[in-house]
Kinemage of the C-alpha trace (Angstrom):
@kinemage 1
@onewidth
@group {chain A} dominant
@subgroup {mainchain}
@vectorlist {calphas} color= white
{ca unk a 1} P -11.430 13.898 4.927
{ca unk a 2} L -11.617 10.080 4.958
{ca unk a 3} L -9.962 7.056 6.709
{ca unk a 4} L -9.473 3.636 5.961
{ca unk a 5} L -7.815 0.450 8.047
{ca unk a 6} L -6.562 -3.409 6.983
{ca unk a 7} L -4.880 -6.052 8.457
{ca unk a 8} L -3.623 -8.939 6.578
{ca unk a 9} L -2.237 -12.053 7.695
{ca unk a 10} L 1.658 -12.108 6.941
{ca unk a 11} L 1.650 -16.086 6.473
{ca unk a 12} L -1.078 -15.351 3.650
{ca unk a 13} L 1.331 -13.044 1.525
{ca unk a 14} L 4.282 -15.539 2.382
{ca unk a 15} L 2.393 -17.801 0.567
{ca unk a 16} L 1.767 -15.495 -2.076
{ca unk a 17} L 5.048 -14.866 -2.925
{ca unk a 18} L 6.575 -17.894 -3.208
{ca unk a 19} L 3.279 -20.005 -4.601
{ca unk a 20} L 2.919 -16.735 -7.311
{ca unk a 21} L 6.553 -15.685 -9.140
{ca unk a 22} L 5.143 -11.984 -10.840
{ca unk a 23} L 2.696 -11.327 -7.469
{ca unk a 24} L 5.627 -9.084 -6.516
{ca unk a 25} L 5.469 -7.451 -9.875
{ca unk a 26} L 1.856 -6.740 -10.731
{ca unk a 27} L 1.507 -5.547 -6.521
{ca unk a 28} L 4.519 -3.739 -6.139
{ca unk a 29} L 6.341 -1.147 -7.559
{ca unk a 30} L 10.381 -1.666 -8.248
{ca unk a 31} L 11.063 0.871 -5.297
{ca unk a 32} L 8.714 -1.226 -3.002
{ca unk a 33} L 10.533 -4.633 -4.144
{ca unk a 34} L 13.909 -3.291 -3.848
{ca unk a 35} L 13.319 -2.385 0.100
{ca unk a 36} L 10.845 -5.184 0.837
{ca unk a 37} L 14.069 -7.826 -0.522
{ca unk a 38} L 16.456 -6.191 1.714
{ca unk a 39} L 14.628 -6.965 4.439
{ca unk a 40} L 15.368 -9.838 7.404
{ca unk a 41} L 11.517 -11.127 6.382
{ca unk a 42} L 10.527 -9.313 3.279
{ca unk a 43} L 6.752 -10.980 4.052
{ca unk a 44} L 6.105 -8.392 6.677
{ca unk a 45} L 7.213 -5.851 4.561
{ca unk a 46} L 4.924 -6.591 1.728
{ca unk a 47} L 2.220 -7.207 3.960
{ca unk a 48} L 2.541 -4.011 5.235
{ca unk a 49} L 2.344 -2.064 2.104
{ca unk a 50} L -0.396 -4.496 0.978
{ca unk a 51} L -2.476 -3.592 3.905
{ca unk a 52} L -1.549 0.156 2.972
{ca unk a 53} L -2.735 0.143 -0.338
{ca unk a 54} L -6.187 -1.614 0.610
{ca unk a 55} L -6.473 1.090 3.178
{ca unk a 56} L -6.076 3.668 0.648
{ca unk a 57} L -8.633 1.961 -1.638
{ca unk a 58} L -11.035 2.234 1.447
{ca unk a 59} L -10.218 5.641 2.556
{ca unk a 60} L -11.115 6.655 -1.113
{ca unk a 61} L -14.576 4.890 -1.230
{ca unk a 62} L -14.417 5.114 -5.049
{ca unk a 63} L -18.140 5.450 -5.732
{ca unk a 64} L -17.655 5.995 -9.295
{ca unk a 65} L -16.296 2.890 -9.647
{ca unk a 66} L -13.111 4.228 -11.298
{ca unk a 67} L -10.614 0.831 -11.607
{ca unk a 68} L -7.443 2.078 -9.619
{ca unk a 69} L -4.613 -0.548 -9.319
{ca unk a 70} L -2.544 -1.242 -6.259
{ca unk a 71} L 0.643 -0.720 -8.247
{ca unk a 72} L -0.404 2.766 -9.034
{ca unk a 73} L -0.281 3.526 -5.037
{ca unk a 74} L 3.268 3.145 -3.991
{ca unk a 75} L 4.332 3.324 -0.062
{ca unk a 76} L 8.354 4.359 -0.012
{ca unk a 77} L 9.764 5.109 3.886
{ca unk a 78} L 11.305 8.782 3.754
{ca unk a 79} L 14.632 9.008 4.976
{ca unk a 80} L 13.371 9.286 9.110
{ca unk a 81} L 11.980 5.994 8.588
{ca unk a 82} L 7.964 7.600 7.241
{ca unk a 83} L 5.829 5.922 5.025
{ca unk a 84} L 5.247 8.034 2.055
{ca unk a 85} L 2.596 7.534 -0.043
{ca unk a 86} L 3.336 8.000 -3.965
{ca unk a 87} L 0.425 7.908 -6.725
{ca unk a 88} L 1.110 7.018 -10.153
{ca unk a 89} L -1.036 6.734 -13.473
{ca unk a 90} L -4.907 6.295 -12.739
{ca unk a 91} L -4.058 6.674 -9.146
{ca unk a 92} L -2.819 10.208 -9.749
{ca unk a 93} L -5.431 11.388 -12.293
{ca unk a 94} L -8.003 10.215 -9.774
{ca unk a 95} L -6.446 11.978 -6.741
{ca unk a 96} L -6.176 15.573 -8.919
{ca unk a 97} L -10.054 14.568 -10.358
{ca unk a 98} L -11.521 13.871 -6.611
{ca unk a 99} L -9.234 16.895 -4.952
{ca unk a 100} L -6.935 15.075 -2.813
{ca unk a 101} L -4.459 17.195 -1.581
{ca unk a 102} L -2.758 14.431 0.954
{ca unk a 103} L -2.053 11.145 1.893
{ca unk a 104} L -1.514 9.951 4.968
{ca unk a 105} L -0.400 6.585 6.231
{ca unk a 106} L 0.635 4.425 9.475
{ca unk a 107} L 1.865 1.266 9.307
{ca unk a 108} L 2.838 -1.845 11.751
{ca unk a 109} L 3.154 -5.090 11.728
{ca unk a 110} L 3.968 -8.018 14.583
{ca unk a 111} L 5.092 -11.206 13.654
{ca unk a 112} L 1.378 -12.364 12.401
{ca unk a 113} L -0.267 -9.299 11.406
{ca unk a 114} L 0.109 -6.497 9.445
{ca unk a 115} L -2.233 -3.274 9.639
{ca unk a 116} L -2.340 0.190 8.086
{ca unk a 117} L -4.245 2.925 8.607
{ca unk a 118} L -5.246 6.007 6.184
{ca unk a 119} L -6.115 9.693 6.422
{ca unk a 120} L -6.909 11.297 2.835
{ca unk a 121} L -7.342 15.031 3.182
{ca unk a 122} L -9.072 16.683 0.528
């Protein structure tokens, strides 16, 4: 079992969204868009799920040096409001490769910050 924790800065992925048209795309899945954009502020939303993946990427360690991309890790809320986390592609392969049996993340976010925190269970 490993964790891993980020916080990001919501006014830096602001930024990134309006300064960068396809950061949405190559970040974010369509799922992940689709609720972030039906948000009040979508930037916390993003930032959230930003600082989600990165955690995951931590929590993982990824010694081998295996190339996972953050649009392979998807965070979707369940219906109670959860965050789910989703693996696709090389994210997938690695978790079956490496064991994982579960995901686990927490996320928040104030009007500045946004944090996550990750539990993989193997």
């Amino acid at each position: 079992m490993d964790i891993g924790v980020d916080i990001i800065e919501i006014d830096r992925i602001d930024r990134l969204l309006k300064k960068y048209p396809n950061f949405r795309s190559r970040f974010f899945t369509d799922r992940e868009i689709s609720y972030c954009e039906h948000k009040k502020y979508p930037a916390q939303h993003y930032a959230a799920r930003f600082a989600a993946k990165e955690s995951i990427l931590k929590a993982l360690g990824n010694e081998q040096g295996e190339i996972l991309m953050l649009r392979d890790l998807e965070i979707i809320n369940s219906r109670s409001g959860k965050p789910e986390v989703y693996l696709h592609n090389q994210a997938y392969t690695f978790s079956q490769k490496h064991g994982i049996k579960t995901i686990k993340v927490s996320l928040s976010h104030c009007q500045t910050y946004a944090v996550a925190v990750t539990q993989i269970i193997t």
